[in-house]
LOKOL-659460 format. One record per residue (C-alpha): residue number from 1; residue in three letters; chain; x, y, z. Coordinates in steps of 0.1 Angstrom, whole numbers, always signed. Layout:
REM LOKOL-659460
     k     r   c       X       Y       Z
   NUM   ALA   A       X       Y       Z
...
END
This chain:
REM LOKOL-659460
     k     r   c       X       Y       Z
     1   UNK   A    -925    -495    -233
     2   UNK   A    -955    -507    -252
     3   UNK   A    -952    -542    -275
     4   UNK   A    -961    -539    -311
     5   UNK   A    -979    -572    -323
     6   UNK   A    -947    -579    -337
     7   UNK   A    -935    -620    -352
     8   UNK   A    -907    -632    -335
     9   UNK   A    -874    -638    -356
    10   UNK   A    -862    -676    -354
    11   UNK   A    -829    -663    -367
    12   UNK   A    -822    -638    -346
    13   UNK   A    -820    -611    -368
    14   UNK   A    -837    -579    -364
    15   UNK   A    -862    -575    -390
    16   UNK   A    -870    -544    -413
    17   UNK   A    -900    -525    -402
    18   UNK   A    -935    -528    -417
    19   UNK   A    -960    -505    -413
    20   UNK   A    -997    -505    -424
    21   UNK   A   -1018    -473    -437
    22   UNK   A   -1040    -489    -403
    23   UNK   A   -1009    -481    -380
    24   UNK   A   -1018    -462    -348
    25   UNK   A    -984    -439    -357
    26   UNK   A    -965    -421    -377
    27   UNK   A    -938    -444    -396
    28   UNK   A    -923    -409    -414
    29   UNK   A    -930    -391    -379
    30   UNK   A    -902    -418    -361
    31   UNK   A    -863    -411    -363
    32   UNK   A    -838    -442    -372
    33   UNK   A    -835    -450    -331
    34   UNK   A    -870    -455    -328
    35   UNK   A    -875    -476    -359
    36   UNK   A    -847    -496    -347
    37   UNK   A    -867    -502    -317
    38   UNK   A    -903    -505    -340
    39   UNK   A    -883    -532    -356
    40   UNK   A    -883    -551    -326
    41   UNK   A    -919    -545    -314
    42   UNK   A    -915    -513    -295
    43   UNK   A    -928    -483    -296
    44   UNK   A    -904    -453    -284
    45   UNK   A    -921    -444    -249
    46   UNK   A    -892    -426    -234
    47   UNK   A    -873    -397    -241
    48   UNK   A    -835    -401    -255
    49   UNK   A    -822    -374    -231
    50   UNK   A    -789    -397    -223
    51   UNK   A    -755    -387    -238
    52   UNK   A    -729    -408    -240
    53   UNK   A    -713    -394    -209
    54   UNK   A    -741    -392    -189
    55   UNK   A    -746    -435    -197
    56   UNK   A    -711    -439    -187
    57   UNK   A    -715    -422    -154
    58   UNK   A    -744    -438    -146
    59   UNK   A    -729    -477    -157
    60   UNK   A    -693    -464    -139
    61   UNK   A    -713    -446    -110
    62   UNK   A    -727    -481    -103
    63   UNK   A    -699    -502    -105
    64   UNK   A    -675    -476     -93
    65   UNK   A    -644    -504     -90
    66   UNK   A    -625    -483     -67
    67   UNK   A    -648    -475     -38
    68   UNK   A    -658    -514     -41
    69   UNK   A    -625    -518     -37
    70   UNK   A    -624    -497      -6
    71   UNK   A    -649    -514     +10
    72   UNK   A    -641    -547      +5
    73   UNK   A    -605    -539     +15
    74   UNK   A    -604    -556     +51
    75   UNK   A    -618    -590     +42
    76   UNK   A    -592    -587      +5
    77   UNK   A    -565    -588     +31
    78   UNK   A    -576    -615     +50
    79   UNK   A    -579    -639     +19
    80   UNK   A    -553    -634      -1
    81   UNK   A    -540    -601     +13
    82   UNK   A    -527    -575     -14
    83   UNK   A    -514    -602     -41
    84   UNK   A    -549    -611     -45
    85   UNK   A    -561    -571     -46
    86   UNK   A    -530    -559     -69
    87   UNK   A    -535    -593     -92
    88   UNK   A    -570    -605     -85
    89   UNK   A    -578    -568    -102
    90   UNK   A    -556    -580    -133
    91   UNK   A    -575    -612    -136
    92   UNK   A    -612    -596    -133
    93   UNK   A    -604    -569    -157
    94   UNK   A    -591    -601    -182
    95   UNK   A    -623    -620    -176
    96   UNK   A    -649    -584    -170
    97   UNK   A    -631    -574    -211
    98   UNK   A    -644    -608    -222
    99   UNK   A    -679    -603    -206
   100   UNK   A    -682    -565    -219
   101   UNK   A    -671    -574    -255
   102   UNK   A    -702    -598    -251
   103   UNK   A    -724    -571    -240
   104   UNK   A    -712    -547    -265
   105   UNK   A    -724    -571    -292
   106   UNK   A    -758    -577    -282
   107   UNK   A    -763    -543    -272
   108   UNK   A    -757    -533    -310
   109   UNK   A    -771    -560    -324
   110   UNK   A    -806    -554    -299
   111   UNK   A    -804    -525    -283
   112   UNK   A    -834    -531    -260
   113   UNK   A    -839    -515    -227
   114   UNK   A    -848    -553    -216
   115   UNK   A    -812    -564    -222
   116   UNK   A    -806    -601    -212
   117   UNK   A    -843    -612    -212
   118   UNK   A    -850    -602    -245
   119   UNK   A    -818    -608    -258
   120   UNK   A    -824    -647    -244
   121   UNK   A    -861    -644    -263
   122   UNK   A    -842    -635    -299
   123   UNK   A    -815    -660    -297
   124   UNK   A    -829    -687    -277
   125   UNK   A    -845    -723    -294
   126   UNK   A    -879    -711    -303
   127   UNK   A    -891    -740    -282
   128   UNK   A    -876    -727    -248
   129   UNK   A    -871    -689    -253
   130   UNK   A    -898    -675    -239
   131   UNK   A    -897    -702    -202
   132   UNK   A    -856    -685    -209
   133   UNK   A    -864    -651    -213
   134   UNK   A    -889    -653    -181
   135   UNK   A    -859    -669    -160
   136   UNK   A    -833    -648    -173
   137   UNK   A    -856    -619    -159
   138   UNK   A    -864    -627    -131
   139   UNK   A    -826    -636    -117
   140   UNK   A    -813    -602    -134
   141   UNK   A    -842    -586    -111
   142   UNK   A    -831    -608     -79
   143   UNK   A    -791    -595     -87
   144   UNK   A    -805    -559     -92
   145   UNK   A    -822    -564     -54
   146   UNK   A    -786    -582     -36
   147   UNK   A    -766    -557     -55
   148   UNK   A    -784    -524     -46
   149   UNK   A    -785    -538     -10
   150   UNK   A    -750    -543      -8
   151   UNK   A    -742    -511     -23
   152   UNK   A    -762    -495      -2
   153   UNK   A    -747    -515     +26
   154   UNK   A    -713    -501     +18
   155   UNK   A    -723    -461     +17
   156   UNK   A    -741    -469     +49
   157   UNK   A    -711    -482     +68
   158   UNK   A    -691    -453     +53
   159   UNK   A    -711    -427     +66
   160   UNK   A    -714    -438    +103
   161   UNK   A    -673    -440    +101
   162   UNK   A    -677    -405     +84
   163   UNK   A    -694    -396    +116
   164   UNK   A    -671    -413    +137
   165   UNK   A    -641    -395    +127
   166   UNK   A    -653    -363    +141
   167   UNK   A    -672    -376    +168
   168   UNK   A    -639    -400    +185
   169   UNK   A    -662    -412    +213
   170   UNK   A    -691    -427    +194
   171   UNK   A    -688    -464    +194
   172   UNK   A    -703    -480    +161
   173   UNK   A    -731    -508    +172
   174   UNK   A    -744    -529    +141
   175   UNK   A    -777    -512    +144
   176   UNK   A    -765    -479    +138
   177   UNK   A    -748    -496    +102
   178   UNK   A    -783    -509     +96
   179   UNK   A    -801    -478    +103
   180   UNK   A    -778    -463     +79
   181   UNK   A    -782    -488     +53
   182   UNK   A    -821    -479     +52
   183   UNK   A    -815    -442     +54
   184   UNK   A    -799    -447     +20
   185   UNK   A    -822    -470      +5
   186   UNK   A    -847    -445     +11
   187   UNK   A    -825    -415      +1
   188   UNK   A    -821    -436     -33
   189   UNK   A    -857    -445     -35
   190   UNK   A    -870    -410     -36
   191   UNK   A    -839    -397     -55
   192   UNK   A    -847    -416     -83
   193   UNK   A    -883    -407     -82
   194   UNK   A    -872    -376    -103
   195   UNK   A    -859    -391    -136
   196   UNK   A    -857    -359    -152
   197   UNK   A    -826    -346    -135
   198   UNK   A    -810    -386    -137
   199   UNK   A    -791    -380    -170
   200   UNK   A    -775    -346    -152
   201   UNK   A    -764    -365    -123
   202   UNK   A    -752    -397    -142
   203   UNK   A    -727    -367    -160
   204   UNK   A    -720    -354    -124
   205   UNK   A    -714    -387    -109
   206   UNK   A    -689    -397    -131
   207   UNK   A    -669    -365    -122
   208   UNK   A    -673    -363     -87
   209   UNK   A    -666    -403     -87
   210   UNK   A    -630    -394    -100
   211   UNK   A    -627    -365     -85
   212   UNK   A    -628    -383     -51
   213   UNK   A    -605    -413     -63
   214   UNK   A    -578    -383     -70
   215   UNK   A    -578    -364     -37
   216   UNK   A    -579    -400     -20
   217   UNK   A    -547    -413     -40
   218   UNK   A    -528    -386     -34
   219   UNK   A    -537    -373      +5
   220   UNK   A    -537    -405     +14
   221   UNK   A    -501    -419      +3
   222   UNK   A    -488    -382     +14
   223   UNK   A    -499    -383     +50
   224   UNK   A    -493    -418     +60
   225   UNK   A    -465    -413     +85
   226   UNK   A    -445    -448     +71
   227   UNK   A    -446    -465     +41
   228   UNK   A    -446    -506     +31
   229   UNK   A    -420    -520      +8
   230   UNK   A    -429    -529     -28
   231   UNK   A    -418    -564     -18
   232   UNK   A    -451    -566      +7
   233   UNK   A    -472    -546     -22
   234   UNK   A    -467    -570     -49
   235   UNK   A    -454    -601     -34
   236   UNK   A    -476    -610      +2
   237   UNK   A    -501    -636      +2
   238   UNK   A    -517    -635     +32
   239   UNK   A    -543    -664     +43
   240   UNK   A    -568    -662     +74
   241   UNK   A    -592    -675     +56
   242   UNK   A    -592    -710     +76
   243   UNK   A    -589    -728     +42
   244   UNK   A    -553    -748     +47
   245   UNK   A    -549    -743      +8
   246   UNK   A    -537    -710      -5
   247   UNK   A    -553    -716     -36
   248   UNK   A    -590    -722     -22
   249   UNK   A    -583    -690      -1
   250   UNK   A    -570    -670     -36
   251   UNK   A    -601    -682     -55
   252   UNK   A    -628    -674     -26
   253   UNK   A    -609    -639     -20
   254   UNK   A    -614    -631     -53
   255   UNK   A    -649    -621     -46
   256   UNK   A    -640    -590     -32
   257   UNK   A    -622    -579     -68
   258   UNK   A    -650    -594     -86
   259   UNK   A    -672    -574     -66
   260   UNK   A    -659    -535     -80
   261   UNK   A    -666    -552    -117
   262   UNK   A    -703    -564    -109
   263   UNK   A    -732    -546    -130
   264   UNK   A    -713    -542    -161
   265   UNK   A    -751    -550    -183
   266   UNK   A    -760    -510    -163
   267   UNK   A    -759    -490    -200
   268   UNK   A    -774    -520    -218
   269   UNK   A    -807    -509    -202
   270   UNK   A    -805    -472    -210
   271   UNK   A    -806    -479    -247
   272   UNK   A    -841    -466    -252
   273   UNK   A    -830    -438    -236
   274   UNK   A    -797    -421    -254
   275   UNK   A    -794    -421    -290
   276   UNK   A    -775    -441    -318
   277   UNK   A    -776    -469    -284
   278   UNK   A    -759    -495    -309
   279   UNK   A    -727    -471    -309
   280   UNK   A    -730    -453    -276
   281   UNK   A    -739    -487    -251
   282   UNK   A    -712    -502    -260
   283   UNK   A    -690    -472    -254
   284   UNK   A    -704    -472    -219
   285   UNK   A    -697    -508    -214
   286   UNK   A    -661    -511    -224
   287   UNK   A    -655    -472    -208
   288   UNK   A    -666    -483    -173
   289   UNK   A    -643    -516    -179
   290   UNK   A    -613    -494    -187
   291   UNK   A    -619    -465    -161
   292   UNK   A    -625    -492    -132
   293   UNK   A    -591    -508    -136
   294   UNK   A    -571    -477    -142
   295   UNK   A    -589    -464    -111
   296   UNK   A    -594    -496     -86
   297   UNK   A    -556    -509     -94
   298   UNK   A    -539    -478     -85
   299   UNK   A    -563    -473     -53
   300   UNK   A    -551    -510     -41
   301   UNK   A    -515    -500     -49
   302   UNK   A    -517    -464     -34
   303   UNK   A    -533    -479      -3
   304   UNK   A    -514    -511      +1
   305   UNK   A    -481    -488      +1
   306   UNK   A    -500    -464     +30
   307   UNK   A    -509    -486     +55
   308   UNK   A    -493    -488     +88
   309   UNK   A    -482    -521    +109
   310   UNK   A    -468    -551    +107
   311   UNK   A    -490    -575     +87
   312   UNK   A    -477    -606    +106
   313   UNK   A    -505    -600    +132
   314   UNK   A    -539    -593    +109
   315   UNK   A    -562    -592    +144
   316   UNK   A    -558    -555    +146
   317   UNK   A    -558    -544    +110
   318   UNK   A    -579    -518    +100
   319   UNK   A    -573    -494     +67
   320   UNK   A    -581    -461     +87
   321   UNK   A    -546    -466    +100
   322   UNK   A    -533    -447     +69
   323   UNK   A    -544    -416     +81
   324   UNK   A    -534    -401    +116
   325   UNK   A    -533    -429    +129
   326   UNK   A    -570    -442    +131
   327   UNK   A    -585    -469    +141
   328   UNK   A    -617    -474    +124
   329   UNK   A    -620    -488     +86
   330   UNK   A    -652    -466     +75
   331   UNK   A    -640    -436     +88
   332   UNK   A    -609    -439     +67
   333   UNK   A    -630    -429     +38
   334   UNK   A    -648    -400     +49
   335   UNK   A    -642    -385     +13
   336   UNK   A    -660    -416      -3
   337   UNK   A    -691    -417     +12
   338   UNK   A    -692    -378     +11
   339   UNK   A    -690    -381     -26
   340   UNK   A    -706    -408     -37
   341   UNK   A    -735    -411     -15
   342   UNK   A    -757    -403     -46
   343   UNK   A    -741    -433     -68
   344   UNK   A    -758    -458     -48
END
C-alpha cells in the first residue's frame, strides 16, 4: 500500500480528494472504494476480491469462539467450572458487542487496512499521534505473534489426540505437542503464501467451521452413555484455582471465555481488499460476534450436559470422557482439528 503525500486531518475527518493534472494516476480511472482510500493517502495496491462472506469467514475462522472454547475447556472447569463457561460466555459477548460496535465505527469512518494504527494517527492530539500510532502498531503486531502461537498451539494439541484415538497405545510426551505446534505454524506459513485462493477458503472456512460445530453438538450429547443435571450445568461453581476467593478465581477463569472472543479487529484489516469496506467490515465484525455466541454457548451447554463423572473429584477430569469412554482431552475433538486445521 503506497502513501500519497497526503496532509494530515487535525479533525479527524476524512478529507475530499484532490487531484492535480501532475498526478501519477487516473482520478476518473479509480472507483468510489479507492478514492475513499486516495482520500486518506493511499493508493489502491490490492485487488478487492473479498465478499462479504468470505471477510466473515476469515474474521470468524480466526476467532472461531467454539473450538476456543473446546480447548480451553479443562482449565474453564478448574476456575470457575461451567457457571463461569455457561455465564462468563454471556458476559464476553456483553463486553465483545461493546468493543465491535467500536470497531464497526472506525472501520466506516476509516476503512484502512492499517486499522488501529492509523485509526490512533487520525484521532490522536496532533502532538502525540504519530509516537501513538507507532505504539499502537507495534503491540497489535506482538498480539498477532502470542495469538497465532496459541492458536496454533491448540490445533497442534488437537491433532496428536486425533492421533491418539486411533493409535490407544501412544502416550502423548510434550515434545510431540510442540513438534505439532511447528508443523502447523509451517503448514500456515506456506498456506498463506498463496493469497489468491485466501478469499475461497475464508468462504470455505466459515462452512466447514459450522459444519463441524453441528456434527459435534449433536454426536456428542447422543453418545454420552449418562447425562449431568441442569442443576450442575447452570448452577456449579467449581474452584481449584488455589485462590481462597471465588470471585478472584471467577474473574482469572474468565480468560478462557475471553479467549474464543479475541481478534475481533480480523475484517478491519481486509478493508482494502473487499468492496464498499465501510458497509461490509462492520458486517464482518458484529457477524463473527453474533455467530461465536450462538455457537460457543450452546457447545459449553451441549458438552457440560455430556460429560461423565462425578465432579466432586476434578484430579481425573478430562472432556474425552463424553465419548466412549476416553480418557484423553485432545482426542475428544478429533472432528475439530480435522476441520479446522486450515483456520489457524
Amino acid at each position: 500500500m503506497e502513501t500519497i503525500d497526503a496532509e494530515k486531518n487535525p479533525a479527524g475527518v476524512v478529507p475530499r480528494p484532490h487531484f492535480s493534472d501532475n498526478d501519477n494516476f487516473d482520478a476518473k480511472s479509480l472507483d468510489a472504494d479507492a478514492l475513499k482510500l486516495a482520500a486518506m493517502g493511499y493508493t489502491q495496491d490490492m485487488k478487492r476480491n473479498y465478499s462479504v462472506w468470505s471477510v466473515l469467514g476469515v474474521g470468524f475462522s480466526l476467532t472461531n469462539s467454539w473450538y476456543a472454547i473446546s480447548a480451553a475447556l479443562v482449565t474453564g472447569i478448574s476456575s470457575g467450572g461451567p457457571l463461569l463457561i455457561i455465564y462468563g460466555i454471556i458476559l464476553i459477548v456483553l463486553i465483545s458487542v461493546c468493543v465491535g460496535v467500536s470497531l464497526s465505527e472506525l472501520a466506516s469512518a476509516f476503512p484502512n487496512a492499517g486499522g488501529q494504527y492509523f485509526w490512533t494517527n487520525e484521532l490522536a492530539p496532533r502532538k502525540y499521534a504519530k509516537f501513538a500510532s507507532y505504539l499502537t502498531g507495534w503491540f497489535a503486531w506482538a498480539g498477532s505473534i502470542f495469538t497465532s502461537a496459541s492458536v496454533a498451539l491448540a490445533t497442534g494439541a488437537a491433532l496428536v489426540g486425533c492421533y491418539q484415538l486411533s493409535h490407544p497405545e501412544f502416550t502423548i510426551k510434550p515434545w510431540h505437542v510442540f513438534v505439532a505446534y511447528q508443523m502447523v505454524n509451517i503448514f500456515c506459513f506456506f498456506f498463506n503464501t498463496y493469497g489468491r485462493i485466501l478469499p475461497f477458503i475464508g468462504h470455505a472456512t466459515l462452512y466447514c467451521s459450522l459444519i463441524s460445530f453441528l456434527v459435534i453438538l449433536i454426536t456428542v450429547p447422543a453418545t454420552a452413555p449418562t447425562h449431568q443435571h441442569a442443576q450442575f450445568v447452570f448452577a456449579t461453581f467449581i474452584n481449584n484455582t488455589g485462590w481462597s476467593s471465588n470471585g478472584v478465581a471467577f474473574i482469572v477463569g474468565l480468560v478462557n471465555t475471553n479467549w474464543a472472543f479475541a481478534c475481533l479487529d480480523c475484517a478491519t484489516h481486509l478493508a482494502e481488499e473487499v468492496h464498499q469496506p465501510e458497509r461490509m467490515v462492520p458486517i464482518a465484525i458484529m457477524g463473527t460476534v453474533a455467530v461465536g455466541f450462538v455457537t460457543s454457548w450452546f457447545y459449553g451447554i451441549s458438552m457440560f450436559f455430556s460429560i461423565v463423572g462425578d465432579f466432586n473429584d476434578l484430579d481425573w477430569v478430562v472432556l474425552s470422557q463424553v465419548t466412549h469412554g476416553r480418557t484423553d482431552y485432545a482426542g475428544a475433538l478429533p472432528e475439530t482439528g480435522a476441520f479446522l486445521v486450515t483456520s489457524g
